[in-house]
C-alpha positions as CSV (number, residue, x, y, z in Angstrom):
1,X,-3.2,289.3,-1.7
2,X,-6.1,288.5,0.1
3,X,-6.3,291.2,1.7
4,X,-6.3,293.6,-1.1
5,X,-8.7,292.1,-2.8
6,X,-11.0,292.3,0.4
7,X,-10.2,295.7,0.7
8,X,-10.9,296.8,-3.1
9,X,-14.6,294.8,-2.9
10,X,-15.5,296.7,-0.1
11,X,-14.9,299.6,-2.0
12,X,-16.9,299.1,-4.0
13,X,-19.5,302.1,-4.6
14,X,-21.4,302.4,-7.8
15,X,-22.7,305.7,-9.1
16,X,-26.5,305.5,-8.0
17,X,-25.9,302.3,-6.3
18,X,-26.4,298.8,-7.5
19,X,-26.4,295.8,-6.8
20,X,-23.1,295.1,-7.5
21,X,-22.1,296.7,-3.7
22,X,-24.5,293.8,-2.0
23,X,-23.4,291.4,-4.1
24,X,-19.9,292.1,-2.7
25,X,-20.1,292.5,0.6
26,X,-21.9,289.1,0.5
27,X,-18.8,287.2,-1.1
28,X,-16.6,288.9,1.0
29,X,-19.0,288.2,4.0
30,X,-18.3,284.4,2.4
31,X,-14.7,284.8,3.2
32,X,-15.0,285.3,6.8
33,X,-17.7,282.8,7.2
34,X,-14.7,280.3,5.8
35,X,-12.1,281.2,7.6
36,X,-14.3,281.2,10.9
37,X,-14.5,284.8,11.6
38,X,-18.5,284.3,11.9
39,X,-18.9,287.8,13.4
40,X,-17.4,289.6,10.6
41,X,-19.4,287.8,8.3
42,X,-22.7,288.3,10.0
43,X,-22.0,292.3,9.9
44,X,-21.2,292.3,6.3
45,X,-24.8,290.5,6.0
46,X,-26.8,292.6,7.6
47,X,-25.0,296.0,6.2
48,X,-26.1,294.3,3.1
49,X,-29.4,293.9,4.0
50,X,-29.9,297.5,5.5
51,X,-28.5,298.9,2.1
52,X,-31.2,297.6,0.4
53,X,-33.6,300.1,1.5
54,X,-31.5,302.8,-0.4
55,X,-31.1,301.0,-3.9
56,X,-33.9,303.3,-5.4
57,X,-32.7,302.5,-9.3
58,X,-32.9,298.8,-8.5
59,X,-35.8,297.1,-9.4
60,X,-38.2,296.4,-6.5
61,X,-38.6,292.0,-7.4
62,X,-34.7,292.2,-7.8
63,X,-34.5,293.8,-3.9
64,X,-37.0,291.2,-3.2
65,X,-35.0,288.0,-4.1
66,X,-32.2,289.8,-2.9
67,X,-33.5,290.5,0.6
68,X,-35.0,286.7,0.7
69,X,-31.4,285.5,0.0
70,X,-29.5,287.2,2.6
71,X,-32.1,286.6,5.4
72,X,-31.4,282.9,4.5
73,X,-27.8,283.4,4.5
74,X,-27.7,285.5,7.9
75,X,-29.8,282.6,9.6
76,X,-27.4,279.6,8.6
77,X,-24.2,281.9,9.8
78,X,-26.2,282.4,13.3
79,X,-27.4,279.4,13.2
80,X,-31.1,280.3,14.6
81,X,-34.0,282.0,13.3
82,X,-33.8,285.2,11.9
83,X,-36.4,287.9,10.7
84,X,-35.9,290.9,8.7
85,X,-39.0,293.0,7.8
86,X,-41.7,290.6,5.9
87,X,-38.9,287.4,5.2
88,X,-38.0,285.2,8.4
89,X,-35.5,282.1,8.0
90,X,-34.4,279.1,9.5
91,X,-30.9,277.8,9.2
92,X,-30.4,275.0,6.7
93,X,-29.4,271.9,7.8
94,X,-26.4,271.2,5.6
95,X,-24.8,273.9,3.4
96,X,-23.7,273.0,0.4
97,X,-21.5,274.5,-2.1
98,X,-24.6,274.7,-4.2
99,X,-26.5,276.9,-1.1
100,X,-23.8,279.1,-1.2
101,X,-23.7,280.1,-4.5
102,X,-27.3,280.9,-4.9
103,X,-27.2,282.8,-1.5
104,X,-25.2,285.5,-3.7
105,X,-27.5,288.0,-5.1
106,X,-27.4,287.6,-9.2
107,X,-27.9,291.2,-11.1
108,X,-31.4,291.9,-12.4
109,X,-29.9,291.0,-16.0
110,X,-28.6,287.7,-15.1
111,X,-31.8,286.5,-14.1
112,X,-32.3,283.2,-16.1
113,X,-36.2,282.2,-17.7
């Protein structure tokens, strides 16, 4: 079951992208950071982050945050330092359930005041 669902999130391809396809790849990345498969999960991250450059309907702050998050998340599943474009990260120390929920990209809509 598992399995399928991995499968059908990574197919996941909007119309005119979104979002939505990051967003997924980063839960799923998730699920191979948890069941210790840290090189899956670190590829899933970075595809992530290299699709961002080709959401053009997606607003640009949204891309920001979004960018910001998965730079964090890439440098706690390596463990070191990482840099992608202007945002640079350090892994945090301890993370928490909390951590990884905000690590997930939230739709420009769900964006809270």
């Amino acid at each position: 079951m598992a399995r399928r669902a991995r499968h059908n999130i990574l197919k996941l391809n909007p119309r005119g992208g979104s979002g939505v396809k990051i967003g997924s790849y980063e839960a799923v990345a998730q699920y191979y950071y948890e069941i210790d498969n840290k090189e899956r999960a670190i590829e899933l991250v970075e595809l992530s982050l290299g699709s961002l450059g080709t959401l053009d309907v997606i607003e640009e702050d949204w891309k920001e945050r979004a960018a910001s998050q998965l730079v964090q998340t890439l440098a706690n599943y390596k463990g070191k330092r990482v840099c992608h474009g202007r945002f640079c990260a350090t892994p945090e120390q301890a993370v928490t359930e909390g951590n990884r929920r905000a690590a997930i990209p939230m739709e420009p809509h769900d964006a809270g005041p």
